[in-house]
N, C-alpha and C positions, 0 to 999 in steps of 0.2 A: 399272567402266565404262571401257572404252580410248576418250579422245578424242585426235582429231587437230585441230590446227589449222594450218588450211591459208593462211599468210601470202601475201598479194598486193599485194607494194609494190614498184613501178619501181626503188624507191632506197634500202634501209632502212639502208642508212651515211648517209643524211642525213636520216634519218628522226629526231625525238625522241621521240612518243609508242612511234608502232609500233614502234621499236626497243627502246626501255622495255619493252614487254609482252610483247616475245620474249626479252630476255633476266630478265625476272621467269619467264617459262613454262619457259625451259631447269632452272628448279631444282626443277621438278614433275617426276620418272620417268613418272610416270602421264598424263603429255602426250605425245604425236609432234608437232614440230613440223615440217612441210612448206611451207621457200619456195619458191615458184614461178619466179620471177627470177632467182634463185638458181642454181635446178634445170635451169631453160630459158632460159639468157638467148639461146637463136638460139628460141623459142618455138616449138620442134620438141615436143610434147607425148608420152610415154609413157603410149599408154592405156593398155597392160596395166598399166604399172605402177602405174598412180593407181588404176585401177578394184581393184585389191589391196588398197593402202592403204583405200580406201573401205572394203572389204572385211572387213578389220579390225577395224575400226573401230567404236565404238556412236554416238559423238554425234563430229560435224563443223562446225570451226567455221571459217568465214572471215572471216579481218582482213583489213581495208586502210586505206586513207583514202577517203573518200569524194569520188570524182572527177564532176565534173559532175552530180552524181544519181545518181554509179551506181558500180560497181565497177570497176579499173580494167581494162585490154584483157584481158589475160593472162588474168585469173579470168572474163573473160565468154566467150576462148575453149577454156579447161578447161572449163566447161560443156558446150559446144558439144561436144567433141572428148570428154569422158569420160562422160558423162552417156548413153547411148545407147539407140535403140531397141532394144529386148526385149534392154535392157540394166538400164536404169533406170525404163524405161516401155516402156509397149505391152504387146501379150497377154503376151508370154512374161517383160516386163521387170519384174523383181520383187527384184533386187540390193539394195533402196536400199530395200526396202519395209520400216517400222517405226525405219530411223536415223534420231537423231535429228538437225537442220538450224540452226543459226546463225549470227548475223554480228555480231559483233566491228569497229566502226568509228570513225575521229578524223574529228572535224570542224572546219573553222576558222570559223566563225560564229559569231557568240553563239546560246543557246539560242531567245529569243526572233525570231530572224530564220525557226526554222522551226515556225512558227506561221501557220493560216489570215491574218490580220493583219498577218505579218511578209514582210520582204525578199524571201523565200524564196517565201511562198504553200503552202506545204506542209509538214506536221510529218515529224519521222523516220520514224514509223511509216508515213505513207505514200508516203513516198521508196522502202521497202521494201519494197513490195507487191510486186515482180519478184519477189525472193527467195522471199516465203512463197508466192505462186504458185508457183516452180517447187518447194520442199517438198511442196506437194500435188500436184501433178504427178507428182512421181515416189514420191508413196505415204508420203514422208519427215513426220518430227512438226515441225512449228518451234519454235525457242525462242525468247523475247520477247529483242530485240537487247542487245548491250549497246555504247556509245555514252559518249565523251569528248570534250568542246570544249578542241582544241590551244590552245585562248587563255589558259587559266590555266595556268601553269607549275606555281606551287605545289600542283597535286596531283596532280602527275606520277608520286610514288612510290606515294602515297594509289592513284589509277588501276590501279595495277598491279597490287596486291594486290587491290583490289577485282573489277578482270579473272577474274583466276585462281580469287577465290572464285564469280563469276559463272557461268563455263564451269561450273562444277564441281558445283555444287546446282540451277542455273534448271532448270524443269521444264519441258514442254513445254505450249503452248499448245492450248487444249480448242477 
């Protein structure tokens, strides 16, 4: 299985976690890693290029940190810009049909703040409900998330490893 994962972070030299899991993913061959910030910091996007790399690709995973509820600009306008009619969807759009879709995210809150009860008012899983809707959308499997609170340091390394085995075996949701 070729995965790509597709990093979306404003800053990852000042990043801890997300920088942590890209450079644990650099010692996997059997990853592509793809930063976006990186790749576009004028956020000029290369759809043919990204629609290749899609292309390639079996299972696609986006990291970031989780900004506001959501992902941050850049991967919301990859979406936008790569994703396309009777590209991705629509009659003819069938590119994306059967990849697999994930998201890979740090959070800075405690567990408990996203909780029906908590700070928050919302768990992870339905912070994410953008995501797996656009997986169905464009025909794509989702994978159940995988999700780290920046507040514990010490399992920083622990995460990492745990990341990579995550991408790597999670199945796709039924």
């Amino acid at each position: 299985m070729k995965i790509l994962v597709i990093v979306a972070h404003p800053n990852i030299e000042s990043s801890v976690w997300n920088k942590a899991w890209v450079n644990e993913l650099k010692r996997h061959d059997e990853i592509t890693i793809h930063e976006l910030y990186k790749e576009y910091p004028d956020e000029n996007i290369d759809v043919n290029r990204e629609q290749q790399l899609v292309l390639a690709h079996d299972r696609i995973i986006f990291q970031y940190p989780l900004y506001w509820y959501s992902a941050p600009p850049l991967l919301k306008k990859w979406f936008e810009d790569v994703l396309l009619y009777n590209w991705a969807y629509g009659p003819e759009g069938t590119k994306t049909k059967g990849k697999e879709i994930g998201v890979a995210f740090s959070y800075g809150a405690p567990k408990d703040a996203y909780q029906p009860t908590g700070s928050n008012r919302f768990t992870l899983e339905e912070i994410l409900v953008p995501v797996r809707a656009l997986a169905n959308y464009i025909s794509a499997l989702y994978l159940p998330h995988f999700a780290y609170n920046t507040l514990d340091l010490t399992r920083l390394v622990q995460s990492s490893k745990e990341y990579v085995r995550h991408i790597t075996t999670v199945k796709p949701v039924v």
